[in-house]
C-alpha positions as CSV (number, residue, x, y, z in Angstrom):
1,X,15.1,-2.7,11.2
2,X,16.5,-3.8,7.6
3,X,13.4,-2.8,6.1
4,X,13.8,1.1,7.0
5,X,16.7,0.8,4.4
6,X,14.1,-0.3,1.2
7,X,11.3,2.2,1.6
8,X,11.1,5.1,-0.4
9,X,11.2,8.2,1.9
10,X,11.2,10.9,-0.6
11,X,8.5,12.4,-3.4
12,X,11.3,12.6,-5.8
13,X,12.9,9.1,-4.5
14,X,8.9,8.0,-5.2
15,X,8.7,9.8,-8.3
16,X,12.0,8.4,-10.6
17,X,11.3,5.0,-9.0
18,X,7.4,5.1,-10.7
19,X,9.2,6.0,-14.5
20,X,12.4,3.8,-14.3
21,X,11.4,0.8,-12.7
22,X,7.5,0.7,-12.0
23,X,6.4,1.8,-15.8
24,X,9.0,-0.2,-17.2
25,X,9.7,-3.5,-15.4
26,X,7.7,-6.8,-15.0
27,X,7.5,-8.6,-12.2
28,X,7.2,-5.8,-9.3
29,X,5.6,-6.2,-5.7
30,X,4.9,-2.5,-4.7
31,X,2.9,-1.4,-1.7
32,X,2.5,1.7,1.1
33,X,4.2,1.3,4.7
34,X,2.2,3.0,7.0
35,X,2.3,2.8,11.0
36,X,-0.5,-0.2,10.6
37,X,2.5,-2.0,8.6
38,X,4.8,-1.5,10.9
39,X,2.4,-2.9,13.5
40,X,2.0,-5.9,11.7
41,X,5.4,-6.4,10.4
42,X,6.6,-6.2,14.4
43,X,3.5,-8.9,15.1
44,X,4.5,-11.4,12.0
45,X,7.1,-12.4,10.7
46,X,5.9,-14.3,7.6
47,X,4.8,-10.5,6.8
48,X,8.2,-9.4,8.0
49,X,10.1,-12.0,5.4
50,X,7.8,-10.6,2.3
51,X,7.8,-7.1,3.0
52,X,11.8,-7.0,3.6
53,X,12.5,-9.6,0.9
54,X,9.7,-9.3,-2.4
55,X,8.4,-5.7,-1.9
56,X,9.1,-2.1,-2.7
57,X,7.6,-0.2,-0.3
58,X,6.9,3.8,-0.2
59,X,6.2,5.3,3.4
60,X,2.6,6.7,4.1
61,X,0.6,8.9,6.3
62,X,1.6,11.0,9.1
63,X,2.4,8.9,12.0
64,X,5.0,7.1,9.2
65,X,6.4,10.4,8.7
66,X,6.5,11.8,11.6
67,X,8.4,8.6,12.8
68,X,10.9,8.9,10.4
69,X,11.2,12.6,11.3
70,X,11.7,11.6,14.4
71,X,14.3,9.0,13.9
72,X,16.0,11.5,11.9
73,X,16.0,10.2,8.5
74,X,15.3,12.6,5.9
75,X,11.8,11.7,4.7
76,X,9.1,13.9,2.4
77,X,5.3,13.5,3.7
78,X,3.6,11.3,0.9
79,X,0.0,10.3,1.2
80,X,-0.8,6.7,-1.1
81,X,-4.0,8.4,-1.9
82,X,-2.7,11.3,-4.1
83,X,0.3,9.1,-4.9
84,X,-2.0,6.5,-6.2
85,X,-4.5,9.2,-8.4
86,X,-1.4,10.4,-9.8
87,X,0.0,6.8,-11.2
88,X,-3.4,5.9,-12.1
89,X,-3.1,8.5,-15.0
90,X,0.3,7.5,-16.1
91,X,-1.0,4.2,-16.6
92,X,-4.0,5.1,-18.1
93,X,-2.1,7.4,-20.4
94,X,-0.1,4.4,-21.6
95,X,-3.2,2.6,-22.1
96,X,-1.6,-0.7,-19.8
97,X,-3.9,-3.2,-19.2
98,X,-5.7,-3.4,-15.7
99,X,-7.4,-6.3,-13.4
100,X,-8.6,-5.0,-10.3
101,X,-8.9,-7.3,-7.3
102,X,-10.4,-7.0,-4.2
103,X,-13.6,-4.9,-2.7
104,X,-17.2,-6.2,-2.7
105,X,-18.2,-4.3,-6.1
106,X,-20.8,-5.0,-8.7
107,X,-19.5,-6.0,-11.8
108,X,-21.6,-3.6,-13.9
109,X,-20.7,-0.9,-11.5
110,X,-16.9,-1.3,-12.0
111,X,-17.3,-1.7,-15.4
112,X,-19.6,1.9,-15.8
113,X,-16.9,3.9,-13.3
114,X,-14.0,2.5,-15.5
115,X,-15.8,4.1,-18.4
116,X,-16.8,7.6,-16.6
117,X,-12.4,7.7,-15.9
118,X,-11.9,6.0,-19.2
119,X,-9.6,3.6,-16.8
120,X,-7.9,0.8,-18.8
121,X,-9.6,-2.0,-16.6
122,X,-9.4,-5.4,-18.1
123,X,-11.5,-7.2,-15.6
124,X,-12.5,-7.1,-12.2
125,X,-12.8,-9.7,-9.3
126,X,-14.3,-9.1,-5.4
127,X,-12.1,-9.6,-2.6
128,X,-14.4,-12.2,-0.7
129,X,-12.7,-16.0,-1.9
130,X,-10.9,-18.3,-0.2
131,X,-8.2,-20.5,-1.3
132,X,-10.0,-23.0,-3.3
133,X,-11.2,-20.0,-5.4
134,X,-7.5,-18.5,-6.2
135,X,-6.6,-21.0,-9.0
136,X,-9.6,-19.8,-10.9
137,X,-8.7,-16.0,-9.9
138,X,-5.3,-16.9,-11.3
139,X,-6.3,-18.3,-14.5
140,X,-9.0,-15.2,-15.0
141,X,-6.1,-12.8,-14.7
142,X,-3.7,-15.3,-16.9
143,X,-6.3,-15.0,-19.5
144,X,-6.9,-11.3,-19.2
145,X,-3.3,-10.8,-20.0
146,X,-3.4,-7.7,-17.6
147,X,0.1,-6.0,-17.2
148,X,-0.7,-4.8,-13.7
149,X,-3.0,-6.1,-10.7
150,X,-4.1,-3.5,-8.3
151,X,-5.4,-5.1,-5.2
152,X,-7.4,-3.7,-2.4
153,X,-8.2,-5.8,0.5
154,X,-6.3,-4.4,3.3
155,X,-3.0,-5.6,5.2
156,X,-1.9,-7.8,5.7
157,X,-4.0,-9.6,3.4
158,X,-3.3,-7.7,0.6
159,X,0.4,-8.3,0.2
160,X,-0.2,-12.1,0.9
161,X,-1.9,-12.2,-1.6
162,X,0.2,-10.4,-4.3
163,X,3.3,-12.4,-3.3
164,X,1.1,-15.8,-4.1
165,X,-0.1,-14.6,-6.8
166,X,3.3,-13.4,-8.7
167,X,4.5,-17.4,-7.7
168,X,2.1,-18.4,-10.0
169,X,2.2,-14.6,-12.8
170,X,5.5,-13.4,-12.3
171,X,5.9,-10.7,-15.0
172,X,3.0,-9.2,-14.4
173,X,3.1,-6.1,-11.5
174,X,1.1,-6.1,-8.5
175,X,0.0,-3.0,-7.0
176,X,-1.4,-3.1,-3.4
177,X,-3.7,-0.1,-2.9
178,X,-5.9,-0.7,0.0
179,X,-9.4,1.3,0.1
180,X,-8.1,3.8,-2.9
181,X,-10.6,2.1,-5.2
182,X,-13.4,3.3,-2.9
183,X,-12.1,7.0,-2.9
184,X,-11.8,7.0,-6.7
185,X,-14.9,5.3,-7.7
186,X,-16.2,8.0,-5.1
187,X,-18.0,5.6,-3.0
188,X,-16.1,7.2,-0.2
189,X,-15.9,11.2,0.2
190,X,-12.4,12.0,1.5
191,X,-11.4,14.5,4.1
192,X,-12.5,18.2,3.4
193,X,-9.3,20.0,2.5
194,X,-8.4,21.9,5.7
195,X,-8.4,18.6,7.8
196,X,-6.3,16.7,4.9
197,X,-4.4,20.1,5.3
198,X,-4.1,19.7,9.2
199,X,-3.1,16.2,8.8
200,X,-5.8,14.7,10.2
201,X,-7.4,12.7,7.8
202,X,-6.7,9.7,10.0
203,X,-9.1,10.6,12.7
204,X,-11.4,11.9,9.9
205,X,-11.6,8.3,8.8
206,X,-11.8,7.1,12.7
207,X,-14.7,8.9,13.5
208,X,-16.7,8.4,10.4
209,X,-15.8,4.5,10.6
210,X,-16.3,3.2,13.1
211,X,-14.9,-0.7,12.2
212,X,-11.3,1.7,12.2
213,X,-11.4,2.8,16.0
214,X,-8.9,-0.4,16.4
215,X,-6.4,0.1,14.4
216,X,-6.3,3.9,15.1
217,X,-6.8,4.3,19.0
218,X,-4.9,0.8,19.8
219,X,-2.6,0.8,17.3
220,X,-1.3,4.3,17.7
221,X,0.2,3.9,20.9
222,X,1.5,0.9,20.0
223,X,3.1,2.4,17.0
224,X,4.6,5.0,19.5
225,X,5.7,2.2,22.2
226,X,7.9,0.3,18.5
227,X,9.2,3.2,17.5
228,X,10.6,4.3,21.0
229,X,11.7,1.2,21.4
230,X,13.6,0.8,18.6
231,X,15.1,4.1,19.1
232,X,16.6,3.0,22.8
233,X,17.8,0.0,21.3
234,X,19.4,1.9,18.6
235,X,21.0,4.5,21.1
236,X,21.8,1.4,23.2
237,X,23.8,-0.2,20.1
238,X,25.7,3.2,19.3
239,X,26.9,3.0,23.2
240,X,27.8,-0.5,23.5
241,X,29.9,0.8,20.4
242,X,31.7,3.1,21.6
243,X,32.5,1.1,24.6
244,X,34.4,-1.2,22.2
């Protein structure tokens, strides 16, 4: 898969990426690939096409991890969450402006949290429009004259959006963050440490929501059946190969 080829395996890889080219660049798709992209990115092709040709991409979680490790590629375990708390107080140490899309907040809540973090948030729009609503979404974030977007409203969604969205605002960057926004606002608790530590957040999140047993106890094993798969038909290429 071409895409395996673009996403940043490494912390450090992560790290000099986030200073030289996220911090200081316009213009930049960026988003986490975790087993439920892969899922969709093996299901869709649309979401295929943008992810392989418009996004950076960092790998996330532990089934992404333990794929890679797996399929042998030398990969660091990164979880977006701390990745995300991290870049959140670069930017707000450079005092960039921020509009945050997505979620089903109250405006004055959003605005009291950004104060509490002393978060450079510009403005704030839910995640529940449709198309109609997106021109008026686009001039709102014209006229804000954010410098990034940080959107939260799940995949695929998320990244469609962001890609439309730079067609139409293409210097500024668009950060998709999924539920982040609900762990730092602490509207969500995370994992207690020694489950994070047994890297099992996952099912942490599974049994405490249920809407998540889907994507967790389907899409697991489907996970495992790509990943397998692509590994015989990557054995399978390196013996036709040799044959030649």
């Amino acid at each position: 898969m071409e895409l395996f080829n673009k996403i940043i395996l490494s912390k450090k890889e992560l790290i000099n990426f986030t200073f030289s080219k996220l911090l200081n660049s316009q213009g930049i798709l960026f988003t986490y690939f975790d087993f439920n992209a892969f899922n969709h990115v093996k299901n869709d092709k649309k979401y295929y096409s943008i992810m392989t040709d418009k996004f950076y991409t960092f790998q996330d979680g532990i089934g992404m991890y333990l794929a890679l490790k797996f399929l042998r590629k030398d990969a660091d375990r990164i979880v977006s969450t701390n990745y995300y708390n991290w870049l959140i107080k670069k930017i707000t140490k450079t005092k960039r402006k921020i509009f945050l899309l997505g979620y089903n907040f109250k405006n004055e809540f959003v605005v009291r949290k950004s104060r509490e973090k002393n978060l450079p948030l510009i403005d704030y729009h839910h995640g529940f429009f449709n198309s109609y609503e997106l021109k008026a979404i686009i001039n709102r974030i014209k006229d804000s004259n954010a410098e990034f977007v940080l959107i939260g409203m799940g995949k695929p969604k998320q990244e469609f959006i962001a890609a439309e969205l730079k067609k139409h605002l293409p210097e500024i960057n668009y950060l998709c963050v999924g539920n982040f926004f609900n762990y730092y606002f602490d509207i969500k608790k995370r994992a207690p440490s020694l489950v994070q530590h047994l890297q099992l957040e996952w099912l942490y999140r599974a049994v405490n929501e249920p809407r998540l047993f889907a994507r967790y106890f389907l899409g697991i094993p489907l996970f495992i059946h790509y990943i397998l798969s692509y590994q015989r038909a990557k054995f399978n290429r390196g013996l036709n190969y040799e044959k030649t």
